[in-house]
PDB file with one MODEL, atoms N, CA, C and O in Angstrom:
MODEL        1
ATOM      1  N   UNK A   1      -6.843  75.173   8.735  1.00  0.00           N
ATOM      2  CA  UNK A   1      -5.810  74.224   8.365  1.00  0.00           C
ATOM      3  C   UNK A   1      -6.468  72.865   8.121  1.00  0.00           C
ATOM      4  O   UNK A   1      -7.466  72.449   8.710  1.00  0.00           O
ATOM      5  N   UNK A   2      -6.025  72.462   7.516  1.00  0.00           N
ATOM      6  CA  UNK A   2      -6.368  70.830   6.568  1.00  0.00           C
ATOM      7  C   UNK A   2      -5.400  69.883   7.047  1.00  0.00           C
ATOM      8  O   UNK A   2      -4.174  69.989   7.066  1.00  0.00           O
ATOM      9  N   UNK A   3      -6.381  68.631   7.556  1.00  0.00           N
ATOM     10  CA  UNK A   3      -5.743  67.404   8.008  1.00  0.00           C
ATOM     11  C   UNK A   3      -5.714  66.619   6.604  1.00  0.00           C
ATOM     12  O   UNK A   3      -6.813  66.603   6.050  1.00  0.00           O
ATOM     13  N   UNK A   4      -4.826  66.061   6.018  1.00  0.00           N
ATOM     14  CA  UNK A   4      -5.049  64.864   5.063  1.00  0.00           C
ATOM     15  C   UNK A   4      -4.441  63.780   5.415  1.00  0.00           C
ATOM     16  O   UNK A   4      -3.279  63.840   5.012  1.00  0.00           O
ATOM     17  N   UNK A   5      -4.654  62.809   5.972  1.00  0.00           N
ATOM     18  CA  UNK A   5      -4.157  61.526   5.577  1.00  0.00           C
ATOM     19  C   UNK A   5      -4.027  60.737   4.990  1.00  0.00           C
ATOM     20  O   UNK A   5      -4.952  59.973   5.263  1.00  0.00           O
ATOM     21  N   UNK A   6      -3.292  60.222   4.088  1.00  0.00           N
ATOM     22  CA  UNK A   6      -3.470  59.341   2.857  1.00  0.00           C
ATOM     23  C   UNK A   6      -2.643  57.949   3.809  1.00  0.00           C
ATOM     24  O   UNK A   6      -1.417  57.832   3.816  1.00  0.00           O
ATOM     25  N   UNK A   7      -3.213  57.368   4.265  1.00  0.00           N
ATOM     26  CA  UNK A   7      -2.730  55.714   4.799  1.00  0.00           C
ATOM     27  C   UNK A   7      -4.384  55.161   4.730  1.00  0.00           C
ATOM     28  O   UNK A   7      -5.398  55.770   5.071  1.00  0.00           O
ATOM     29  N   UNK A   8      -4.237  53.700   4.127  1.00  0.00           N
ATOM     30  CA  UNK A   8      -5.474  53.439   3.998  1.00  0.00           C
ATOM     31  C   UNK A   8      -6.253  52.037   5.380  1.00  0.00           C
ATOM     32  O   UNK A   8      -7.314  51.415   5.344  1.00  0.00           O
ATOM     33  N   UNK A   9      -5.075  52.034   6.454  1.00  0.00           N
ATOM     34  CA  UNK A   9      -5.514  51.617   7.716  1.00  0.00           C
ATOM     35  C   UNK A   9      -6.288  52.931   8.445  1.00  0.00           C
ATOM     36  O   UNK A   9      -7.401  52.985   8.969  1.00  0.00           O
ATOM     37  N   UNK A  10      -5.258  53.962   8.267  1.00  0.00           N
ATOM     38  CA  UNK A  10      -6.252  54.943   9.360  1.00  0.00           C
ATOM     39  C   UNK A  10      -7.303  55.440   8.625  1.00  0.00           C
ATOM     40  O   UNK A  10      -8.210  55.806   9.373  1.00  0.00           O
ATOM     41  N   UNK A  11      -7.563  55.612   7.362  1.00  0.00           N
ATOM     42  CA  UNK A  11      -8.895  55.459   6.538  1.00  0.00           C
ATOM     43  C   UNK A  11     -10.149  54.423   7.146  1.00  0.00           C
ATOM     44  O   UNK A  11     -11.291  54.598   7.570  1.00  0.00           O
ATOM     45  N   UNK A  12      -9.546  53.644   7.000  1.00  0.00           N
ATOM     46  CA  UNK A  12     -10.773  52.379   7.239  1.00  0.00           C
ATOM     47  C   UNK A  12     -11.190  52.217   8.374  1.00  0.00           C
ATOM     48  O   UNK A  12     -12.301  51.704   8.502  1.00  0.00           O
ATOM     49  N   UNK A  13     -10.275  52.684   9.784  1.00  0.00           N
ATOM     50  CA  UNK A  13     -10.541  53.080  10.896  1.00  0.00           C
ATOM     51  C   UNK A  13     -11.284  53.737  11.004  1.00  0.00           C
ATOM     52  O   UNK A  13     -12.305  53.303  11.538  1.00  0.00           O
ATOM     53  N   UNK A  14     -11.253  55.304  10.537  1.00  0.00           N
ATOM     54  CA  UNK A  14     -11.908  56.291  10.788  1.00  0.00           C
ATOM     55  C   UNK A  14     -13.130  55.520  10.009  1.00  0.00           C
ATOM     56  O   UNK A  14     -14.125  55.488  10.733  1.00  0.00           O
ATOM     57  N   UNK A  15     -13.257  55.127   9.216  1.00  0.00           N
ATOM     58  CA  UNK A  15     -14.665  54.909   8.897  1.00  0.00           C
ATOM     59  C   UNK A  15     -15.463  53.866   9.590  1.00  0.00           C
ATOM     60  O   UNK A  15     -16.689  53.764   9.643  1.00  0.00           O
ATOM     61  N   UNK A  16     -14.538  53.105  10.115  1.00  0.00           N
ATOM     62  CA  UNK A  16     -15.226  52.133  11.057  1.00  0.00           C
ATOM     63  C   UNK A  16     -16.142  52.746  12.129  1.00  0.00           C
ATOM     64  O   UNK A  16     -17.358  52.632  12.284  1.00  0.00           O
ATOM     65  N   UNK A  17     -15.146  53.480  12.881  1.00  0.00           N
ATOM     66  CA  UNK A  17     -15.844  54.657  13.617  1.00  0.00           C
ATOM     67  C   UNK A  17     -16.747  55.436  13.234  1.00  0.00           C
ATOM     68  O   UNK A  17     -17.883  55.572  13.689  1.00  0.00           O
ATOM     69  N   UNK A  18     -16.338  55.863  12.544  1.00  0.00           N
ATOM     70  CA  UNK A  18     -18.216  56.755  11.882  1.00  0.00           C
ATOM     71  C   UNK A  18     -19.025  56.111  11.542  1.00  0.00           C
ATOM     72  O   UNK A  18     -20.133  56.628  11.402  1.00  0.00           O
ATOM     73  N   UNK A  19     -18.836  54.623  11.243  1.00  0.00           N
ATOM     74  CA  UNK A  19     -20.082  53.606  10.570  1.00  0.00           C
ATOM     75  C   UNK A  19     -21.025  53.685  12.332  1.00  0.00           C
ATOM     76  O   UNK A  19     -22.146  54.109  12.613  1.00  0.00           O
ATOM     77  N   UNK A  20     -20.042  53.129  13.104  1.00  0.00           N
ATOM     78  CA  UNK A  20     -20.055  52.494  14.607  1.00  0.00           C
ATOM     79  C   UNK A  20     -21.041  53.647  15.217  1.00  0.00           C
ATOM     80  O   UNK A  20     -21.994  53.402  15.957  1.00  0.00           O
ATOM     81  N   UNK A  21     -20.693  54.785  14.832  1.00  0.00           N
ATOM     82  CA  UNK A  21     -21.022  55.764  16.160  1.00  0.00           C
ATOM     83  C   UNK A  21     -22.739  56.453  15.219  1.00  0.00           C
ATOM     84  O   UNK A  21     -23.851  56.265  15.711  1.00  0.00           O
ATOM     85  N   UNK A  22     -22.584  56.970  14.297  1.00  0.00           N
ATOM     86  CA  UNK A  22     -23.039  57.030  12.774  1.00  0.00           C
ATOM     87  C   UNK A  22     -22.619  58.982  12.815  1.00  0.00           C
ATOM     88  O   UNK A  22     -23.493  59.821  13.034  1.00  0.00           O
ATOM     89  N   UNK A  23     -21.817  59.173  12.675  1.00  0.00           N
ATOM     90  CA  UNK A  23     -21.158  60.066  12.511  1.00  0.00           C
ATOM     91  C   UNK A  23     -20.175  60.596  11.651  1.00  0.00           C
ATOM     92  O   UNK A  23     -19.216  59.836  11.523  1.00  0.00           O
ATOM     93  N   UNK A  24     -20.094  61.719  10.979  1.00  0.00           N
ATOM     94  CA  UNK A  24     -19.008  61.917   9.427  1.00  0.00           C
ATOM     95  C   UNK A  24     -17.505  61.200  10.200  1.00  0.00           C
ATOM     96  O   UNK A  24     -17.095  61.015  11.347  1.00  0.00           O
ATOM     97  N   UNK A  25     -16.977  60.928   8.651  1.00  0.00           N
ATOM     98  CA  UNK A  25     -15.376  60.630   9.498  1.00  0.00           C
ATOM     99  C   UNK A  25     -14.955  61.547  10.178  1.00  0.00           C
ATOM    100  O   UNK A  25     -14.618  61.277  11.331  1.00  0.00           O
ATOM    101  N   UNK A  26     -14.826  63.046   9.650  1.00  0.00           N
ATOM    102  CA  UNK A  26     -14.112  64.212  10.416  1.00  0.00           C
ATOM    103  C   UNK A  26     -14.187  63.990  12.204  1.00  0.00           C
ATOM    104  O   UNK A  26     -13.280  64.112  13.027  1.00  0.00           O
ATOM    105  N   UNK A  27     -15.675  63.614  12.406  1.00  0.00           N
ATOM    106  CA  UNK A  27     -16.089  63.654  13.939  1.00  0.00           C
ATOM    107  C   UNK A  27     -15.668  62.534  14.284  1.00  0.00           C
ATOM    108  O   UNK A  27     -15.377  62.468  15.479  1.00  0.00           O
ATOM    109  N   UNK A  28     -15.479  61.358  13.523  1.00  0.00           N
ATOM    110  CA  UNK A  28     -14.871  60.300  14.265  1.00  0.00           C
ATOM    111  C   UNK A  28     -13.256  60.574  14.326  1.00  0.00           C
ATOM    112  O   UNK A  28     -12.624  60.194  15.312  1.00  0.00           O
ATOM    113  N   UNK A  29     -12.704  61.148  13.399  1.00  0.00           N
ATOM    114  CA  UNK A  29     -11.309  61.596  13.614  1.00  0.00           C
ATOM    115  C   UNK A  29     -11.373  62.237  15.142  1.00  0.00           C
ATOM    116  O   UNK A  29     -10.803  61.668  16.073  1.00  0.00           O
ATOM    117  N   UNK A  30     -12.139  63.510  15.330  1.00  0.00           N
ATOM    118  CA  UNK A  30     -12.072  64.228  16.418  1.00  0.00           C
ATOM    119  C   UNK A  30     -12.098  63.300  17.549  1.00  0.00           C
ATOM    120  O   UNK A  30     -11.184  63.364  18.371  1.00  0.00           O
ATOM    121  N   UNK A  31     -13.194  62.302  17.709  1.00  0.00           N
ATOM    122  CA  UNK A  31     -13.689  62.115  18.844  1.00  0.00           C
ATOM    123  C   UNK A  31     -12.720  60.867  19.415  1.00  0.00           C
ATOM    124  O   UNK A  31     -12.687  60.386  20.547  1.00  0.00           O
ATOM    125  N   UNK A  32     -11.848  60.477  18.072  1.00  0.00           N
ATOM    126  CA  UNK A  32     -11.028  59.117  18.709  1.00  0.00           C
ATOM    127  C   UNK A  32      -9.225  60.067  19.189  1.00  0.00           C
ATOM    128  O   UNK A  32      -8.345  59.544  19.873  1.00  0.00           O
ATOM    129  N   UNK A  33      -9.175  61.146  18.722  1.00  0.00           N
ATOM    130  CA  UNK A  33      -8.160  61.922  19.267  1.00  0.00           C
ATOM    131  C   UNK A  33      -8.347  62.411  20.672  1.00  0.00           C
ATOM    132  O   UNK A  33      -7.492  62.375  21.556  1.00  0.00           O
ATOM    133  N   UNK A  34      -9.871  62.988  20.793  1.00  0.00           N
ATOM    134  CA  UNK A  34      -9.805  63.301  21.875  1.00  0.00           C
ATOM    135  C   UNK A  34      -9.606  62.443  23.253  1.00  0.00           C
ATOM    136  O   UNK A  34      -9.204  62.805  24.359  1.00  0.00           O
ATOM    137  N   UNK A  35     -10.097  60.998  22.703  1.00  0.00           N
ATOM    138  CA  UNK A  35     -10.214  59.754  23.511  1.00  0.00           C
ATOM    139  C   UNK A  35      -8.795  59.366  23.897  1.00  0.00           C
ATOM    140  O   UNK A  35      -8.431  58.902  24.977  1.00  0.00           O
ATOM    141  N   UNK A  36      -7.983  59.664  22.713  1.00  0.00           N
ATOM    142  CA  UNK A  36      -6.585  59.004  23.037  1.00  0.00           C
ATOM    143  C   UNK A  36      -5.811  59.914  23.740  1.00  0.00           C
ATOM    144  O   UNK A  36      -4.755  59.579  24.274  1.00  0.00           O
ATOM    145  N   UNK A  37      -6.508  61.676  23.802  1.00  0.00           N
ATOM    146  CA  UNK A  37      -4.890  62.193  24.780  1.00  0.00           C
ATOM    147  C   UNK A  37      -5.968  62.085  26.056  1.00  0.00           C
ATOM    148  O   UNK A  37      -5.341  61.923  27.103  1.00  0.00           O
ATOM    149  N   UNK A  38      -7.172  62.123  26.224  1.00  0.00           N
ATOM    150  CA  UNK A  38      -8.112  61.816  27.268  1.00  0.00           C
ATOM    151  C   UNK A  38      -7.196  60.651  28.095  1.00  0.00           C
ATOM    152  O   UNK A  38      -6.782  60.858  29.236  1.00  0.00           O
ATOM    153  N   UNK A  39      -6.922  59.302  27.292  1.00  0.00           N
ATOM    154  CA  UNK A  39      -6.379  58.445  28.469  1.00  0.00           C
ATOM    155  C   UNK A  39      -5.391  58.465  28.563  1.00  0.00           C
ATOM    156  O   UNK A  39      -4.980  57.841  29.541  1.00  0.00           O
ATOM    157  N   UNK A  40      -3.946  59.389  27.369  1.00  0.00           N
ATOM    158  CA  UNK A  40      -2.954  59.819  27.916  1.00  0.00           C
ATOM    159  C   UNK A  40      -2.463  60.278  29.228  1.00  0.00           C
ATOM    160  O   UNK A  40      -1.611  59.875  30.021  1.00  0.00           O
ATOM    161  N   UNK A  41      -3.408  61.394  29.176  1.00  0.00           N
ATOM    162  CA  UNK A  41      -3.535  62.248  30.382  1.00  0.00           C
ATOM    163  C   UNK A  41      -4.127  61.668  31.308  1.00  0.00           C
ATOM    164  O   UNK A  41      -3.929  62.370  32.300  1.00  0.00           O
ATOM    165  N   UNK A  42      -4.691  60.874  31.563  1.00  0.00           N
ATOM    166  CA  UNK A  42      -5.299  60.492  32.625  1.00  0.00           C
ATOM    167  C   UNK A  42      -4.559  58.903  33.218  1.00  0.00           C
ATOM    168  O   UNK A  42      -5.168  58.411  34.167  1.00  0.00           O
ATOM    169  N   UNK A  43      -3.591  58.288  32.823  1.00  0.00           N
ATOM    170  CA  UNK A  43      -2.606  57.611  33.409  1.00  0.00           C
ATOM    171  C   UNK A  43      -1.782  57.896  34.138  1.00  0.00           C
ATOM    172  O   UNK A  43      -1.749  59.118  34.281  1.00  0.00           O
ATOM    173  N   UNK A  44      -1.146  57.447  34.636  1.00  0.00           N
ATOM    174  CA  UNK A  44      -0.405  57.366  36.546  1.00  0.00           C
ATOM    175  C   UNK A  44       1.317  57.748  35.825  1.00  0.00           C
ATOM    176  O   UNK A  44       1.593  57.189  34.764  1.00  0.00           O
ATOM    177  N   UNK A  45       2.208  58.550  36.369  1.00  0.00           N
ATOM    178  CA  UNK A  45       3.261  58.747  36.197  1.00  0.00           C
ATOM    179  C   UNK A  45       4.362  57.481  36.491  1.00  0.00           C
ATOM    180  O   UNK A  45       3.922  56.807  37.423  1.00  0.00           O
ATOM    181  N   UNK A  46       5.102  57.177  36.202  1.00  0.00           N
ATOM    182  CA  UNK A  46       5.674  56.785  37.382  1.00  0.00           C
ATOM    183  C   UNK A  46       5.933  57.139  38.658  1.00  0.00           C
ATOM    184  O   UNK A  46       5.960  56.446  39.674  1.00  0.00           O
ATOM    185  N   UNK A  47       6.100  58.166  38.515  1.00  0.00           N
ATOM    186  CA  UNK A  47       6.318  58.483  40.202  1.00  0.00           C
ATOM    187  C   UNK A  47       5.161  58.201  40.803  1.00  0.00           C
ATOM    188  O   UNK A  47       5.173  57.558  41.853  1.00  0.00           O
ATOM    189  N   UNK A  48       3.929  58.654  40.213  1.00  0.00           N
ATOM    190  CA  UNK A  48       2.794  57.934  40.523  1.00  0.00           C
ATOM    191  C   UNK A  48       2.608  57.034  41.514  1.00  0.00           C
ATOM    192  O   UNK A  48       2.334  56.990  42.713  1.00  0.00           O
ATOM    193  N   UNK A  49       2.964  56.002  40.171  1.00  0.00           N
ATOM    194  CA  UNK A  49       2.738  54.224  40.307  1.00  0.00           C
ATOM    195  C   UNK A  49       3.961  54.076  41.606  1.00  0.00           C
ATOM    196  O   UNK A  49       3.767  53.171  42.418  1.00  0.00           O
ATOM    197  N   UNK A  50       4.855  54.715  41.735  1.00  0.00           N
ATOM    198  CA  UNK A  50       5.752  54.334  42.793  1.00  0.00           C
ATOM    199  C   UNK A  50       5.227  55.012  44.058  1.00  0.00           C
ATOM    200  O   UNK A  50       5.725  54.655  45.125  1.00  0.00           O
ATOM    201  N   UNK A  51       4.507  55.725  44.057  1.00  0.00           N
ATOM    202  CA  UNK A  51       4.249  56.123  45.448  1.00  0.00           C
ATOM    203  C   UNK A  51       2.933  55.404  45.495  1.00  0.00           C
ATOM    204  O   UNK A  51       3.042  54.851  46.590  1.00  0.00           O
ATOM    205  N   UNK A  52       1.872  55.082  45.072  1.00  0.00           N
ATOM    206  CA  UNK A  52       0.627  54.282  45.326  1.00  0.00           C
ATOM    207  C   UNK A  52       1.143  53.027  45.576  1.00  0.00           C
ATOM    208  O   UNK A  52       0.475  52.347  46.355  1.00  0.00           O
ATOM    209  N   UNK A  53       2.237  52.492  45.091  1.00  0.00           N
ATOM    210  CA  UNK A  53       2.723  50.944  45.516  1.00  0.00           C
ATOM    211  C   UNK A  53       3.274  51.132  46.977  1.00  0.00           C
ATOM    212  O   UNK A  53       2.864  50.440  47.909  1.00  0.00           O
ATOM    213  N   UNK A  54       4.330  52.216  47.135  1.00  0.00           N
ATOM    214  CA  UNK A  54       4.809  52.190  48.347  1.00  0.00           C
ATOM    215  C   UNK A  54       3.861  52.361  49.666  1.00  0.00           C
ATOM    216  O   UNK A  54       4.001  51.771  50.738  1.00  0.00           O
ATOM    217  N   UNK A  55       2.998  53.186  49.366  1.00  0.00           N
ATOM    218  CA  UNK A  55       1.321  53.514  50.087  1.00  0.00           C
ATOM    219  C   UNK A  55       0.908  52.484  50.509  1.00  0.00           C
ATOM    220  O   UNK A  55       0.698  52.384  51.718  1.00  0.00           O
ATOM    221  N   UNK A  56       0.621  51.202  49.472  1.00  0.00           N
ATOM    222  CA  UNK A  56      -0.281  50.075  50.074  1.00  0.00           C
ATOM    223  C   UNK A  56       0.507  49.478  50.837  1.00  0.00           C
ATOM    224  O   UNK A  56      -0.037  48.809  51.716  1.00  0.00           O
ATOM    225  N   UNK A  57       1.975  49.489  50.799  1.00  0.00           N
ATOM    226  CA  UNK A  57       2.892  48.758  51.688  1.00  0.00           C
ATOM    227  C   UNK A  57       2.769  49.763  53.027  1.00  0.00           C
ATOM    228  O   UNK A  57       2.945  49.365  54.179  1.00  0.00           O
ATOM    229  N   UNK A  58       2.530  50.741  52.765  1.00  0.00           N
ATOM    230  CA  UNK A  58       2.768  51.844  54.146  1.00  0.00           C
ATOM    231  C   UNK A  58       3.711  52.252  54.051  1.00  0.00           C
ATOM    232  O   UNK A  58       3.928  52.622  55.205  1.00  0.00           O
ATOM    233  N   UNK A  59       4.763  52.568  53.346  1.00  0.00           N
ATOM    234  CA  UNK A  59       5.647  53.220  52.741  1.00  0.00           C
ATOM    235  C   UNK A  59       5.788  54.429  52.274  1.00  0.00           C
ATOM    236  O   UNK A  59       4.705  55.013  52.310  1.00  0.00           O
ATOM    237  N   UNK A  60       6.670  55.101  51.831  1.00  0.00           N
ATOM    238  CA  UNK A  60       6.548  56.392  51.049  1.00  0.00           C
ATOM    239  C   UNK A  60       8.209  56.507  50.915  1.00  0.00           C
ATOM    240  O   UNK A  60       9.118  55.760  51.275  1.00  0.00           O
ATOM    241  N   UNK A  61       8.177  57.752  50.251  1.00  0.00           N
ATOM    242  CA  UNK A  61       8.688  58.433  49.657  1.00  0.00           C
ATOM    243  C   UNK A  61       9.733  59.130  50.851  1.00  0.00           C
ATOM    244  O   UNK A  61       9.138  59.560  51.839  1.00  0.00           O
ATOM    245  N   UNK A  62      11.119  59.268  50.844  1.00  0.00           N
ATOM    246  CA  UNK A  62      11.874  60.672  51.933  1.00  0.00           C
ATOM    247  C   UNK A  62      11.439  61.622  51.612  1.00  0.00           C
ATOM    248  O   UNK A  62      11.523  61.925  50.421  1.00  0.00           O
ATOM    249  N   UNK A  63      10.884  62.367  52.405  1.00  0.00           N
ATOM    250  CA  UNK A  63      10.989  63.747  52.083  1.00  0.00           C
ATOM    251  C   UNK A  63      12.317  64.558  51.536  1.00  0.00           C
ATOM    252  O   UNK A  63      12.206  65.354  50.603  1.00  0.00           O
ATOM    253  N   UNK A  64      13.308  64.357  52.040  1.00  0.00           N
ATOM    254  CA  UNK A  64      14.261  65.089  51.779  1.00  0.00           C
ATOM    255  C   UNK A  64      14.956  64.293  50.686  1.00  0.00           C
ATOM    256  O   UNK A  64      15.998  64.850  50.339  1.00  0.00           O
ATOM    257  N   UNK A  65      14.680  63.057  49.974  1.00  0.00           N
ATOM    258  CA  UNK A  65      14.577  62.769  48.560  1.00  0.00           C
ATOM    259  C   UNK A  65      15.039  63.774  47.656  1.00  0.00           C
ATOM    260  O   UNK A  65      14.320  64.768  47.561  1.00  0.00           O
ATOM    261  N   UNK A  66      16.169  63.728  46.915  1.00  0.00           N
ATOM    262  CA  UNK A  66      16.798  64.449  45.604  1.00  0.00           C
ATOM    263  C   UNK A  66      16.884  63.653  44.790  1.00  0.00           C
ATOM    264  O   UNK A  66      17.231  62.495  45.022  1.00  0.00           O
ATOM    265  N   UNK A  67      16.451  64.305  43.142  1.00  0.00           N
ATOM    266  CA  UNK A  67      16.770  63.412  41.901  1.00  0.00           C
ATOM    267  C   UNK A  67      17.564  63.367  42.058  1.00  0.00           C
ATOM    268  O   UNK A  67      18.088  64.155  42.846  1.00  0.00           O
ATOM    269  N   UNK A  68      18.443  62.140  41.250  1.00  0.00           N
ATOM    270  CA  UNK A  68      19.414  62.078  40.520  1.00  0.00           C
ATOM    271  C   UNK A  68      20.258  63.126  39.844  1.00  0.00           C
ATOM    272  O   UNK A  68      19.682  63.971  39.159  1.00  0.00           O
ATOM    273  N   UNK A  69      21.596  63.153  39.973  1.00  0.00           N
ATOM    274  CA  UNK A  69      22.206  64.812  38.499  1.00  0.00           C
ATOM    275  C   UNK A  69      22.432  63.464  37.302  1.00  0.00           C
ATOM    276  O   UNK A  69      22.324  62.247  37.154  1.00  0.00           O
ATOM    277  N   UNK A  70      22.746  64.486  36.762  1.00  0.00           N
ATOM    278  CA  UNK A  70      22.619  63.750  35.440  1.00  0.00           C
ATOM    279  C   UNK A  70      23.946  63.565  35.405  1.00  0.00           C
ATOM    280  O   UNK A  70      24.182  63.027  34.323  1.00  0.00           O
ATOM    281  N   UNK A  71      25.102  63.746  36.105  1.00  0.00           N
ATOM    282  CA  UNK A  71      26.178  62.613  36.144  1.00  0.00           C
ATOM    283  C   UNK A  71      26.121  61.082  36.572  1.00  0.00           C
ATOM    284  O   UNK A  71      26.849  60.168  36.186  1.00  0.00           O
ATOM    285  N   UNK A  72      25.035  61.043  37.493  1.00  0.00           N
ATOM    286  CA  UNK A  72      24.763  59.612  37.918  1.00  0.00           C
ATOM    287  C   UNK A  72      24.184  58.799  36.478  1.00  0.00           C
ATOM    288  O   UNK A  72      24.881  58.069  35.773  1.00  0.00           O
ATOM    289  N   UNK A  73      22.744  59.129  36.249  1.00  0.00           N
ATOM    290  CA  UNK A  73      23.025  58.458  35.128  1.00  0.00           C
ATOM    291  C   UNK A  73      23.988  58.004  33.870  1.00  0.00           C
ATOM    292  O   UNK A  73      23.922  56.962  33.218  1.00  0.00           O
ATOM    293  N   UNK A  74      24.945  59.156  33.721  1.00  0.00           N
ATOM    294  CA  UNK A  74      25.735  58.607  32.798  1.00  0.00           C
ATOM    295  C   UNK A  74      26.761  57.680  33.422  1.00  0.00           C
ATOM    296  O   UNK A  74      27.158  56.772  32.692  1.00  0.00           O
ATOM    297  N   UNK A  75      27.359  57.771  34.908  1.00  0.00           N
ATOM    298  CA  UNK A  75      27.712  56.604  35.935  1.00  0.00           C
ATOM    299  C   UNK A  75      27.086  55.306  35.058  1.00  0.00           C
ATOM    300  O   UNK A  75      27.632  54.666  34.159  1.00  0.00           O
ATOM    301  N   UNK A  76      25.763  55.152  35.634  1.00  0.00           N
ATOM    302  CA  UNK A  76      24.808  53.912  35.645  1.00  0.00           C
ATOM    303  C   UNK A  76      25.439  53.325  33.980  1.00  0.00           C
ATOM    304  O   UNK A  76      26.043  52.338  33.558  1.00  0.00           O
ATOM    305  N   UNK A  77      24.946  54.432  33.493  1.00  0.00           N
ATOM    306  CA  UNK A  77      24.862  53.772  31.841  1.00  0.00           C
ATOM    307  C   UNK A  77      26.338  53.051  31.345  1.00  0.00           C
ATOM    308  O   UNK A  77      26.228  52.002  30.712  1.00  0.00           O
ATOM    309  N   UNK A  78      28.007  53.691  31.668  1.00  0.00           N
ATOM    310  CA  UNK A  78      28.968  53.655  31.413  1.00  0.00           C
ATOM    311  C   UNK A  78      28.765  51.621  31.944  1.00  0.00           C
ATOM    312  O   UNK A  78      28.967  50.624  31.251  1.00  0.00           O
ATOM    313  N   UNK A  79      28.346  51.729  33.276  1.00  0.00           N
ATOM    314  CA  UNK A  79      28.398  50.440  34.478  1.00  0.00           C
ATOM    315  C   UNK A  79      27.513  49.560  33.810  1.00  0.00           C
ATOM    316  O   UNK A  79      27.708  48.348  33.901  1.00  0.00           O
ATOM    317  N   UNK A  80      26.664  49.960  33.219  1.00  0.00           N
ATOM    318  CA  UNK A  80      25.802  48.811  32.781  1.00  0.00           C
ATOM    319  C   UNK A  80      26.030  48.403  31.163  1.00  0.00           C
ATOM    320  O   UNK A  80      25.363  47.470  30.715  1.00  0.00           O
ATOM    321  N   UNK A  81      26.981  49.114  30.294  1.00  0.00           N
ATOM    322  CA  UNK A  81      27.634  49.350  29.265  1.00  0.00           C
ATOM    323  C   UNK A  81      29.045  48.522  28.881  1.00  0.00           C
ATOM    324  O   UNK A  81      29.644  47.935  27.980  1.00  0.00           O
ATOM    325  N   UNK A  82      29.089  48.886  30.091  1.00  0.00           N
ATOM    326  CA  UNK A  82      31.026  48.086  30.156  1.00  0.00           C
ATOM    327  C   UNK A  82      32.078  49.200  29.291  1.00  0.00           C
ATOM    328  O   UNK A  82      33.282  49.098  29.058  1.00  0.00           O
ATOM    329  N   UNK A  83      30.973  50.433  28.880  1.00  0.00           N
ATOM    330  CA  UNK A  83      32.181  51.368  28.326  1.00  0.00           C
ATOM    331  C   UNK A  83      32.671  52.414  29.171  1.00  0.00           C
ATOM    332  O   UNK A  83      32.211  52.493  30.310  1.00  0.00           O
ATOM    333  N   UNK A  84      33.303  53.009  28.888  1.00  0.00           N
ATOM    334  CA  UNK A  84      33.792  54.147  29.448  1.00  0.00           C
ATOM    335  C   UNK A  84      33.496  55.826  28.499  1.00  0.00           C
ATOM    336  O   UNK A  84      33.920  56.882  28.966  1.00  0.00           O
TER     337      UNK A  84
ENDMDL
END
């Protein structure tokens, strides 16, 4: 299967990158995709970020903690909406 992009920012990118690294564009295509779900994936959830904050406080999480149903949110949203 064949990638084509015709935009001439992510053109000039990719070639920046292959000038930079000295590598064909194709490999700079590859290697800046792989970079970007690389730090996708490797960022903190929120729930994450909420339990490492509560941590440094000495805090946590209930165990016996339940999401939300998804009637509450539509609650919240109606309340913060002013509609019904």
């Amino acid at each position: 299967m064949t990638l084509n992009i015709r935009n001439d920012e992510a053109d000039a990118l990719a070639r920046e990158l292959a000038r930079i690294d000295g590598i064909s564009i194709p490999e700079a295509v590859i290697t800046a995709l792989k970079e970007a779900i690389g730090t996708r994936l490797s960022q903190e959830t929120a729930t994450q970020s909420a339990r490492r904050i509560l941590a440094s406080r000495g805090l946590s999480f209930k165990t016996s903690r339940q999401p939300l149903s998804g009637a509450a949110y539509h609650e919240l949203d109606h309340e913060l909406t002013g509609k019904e």
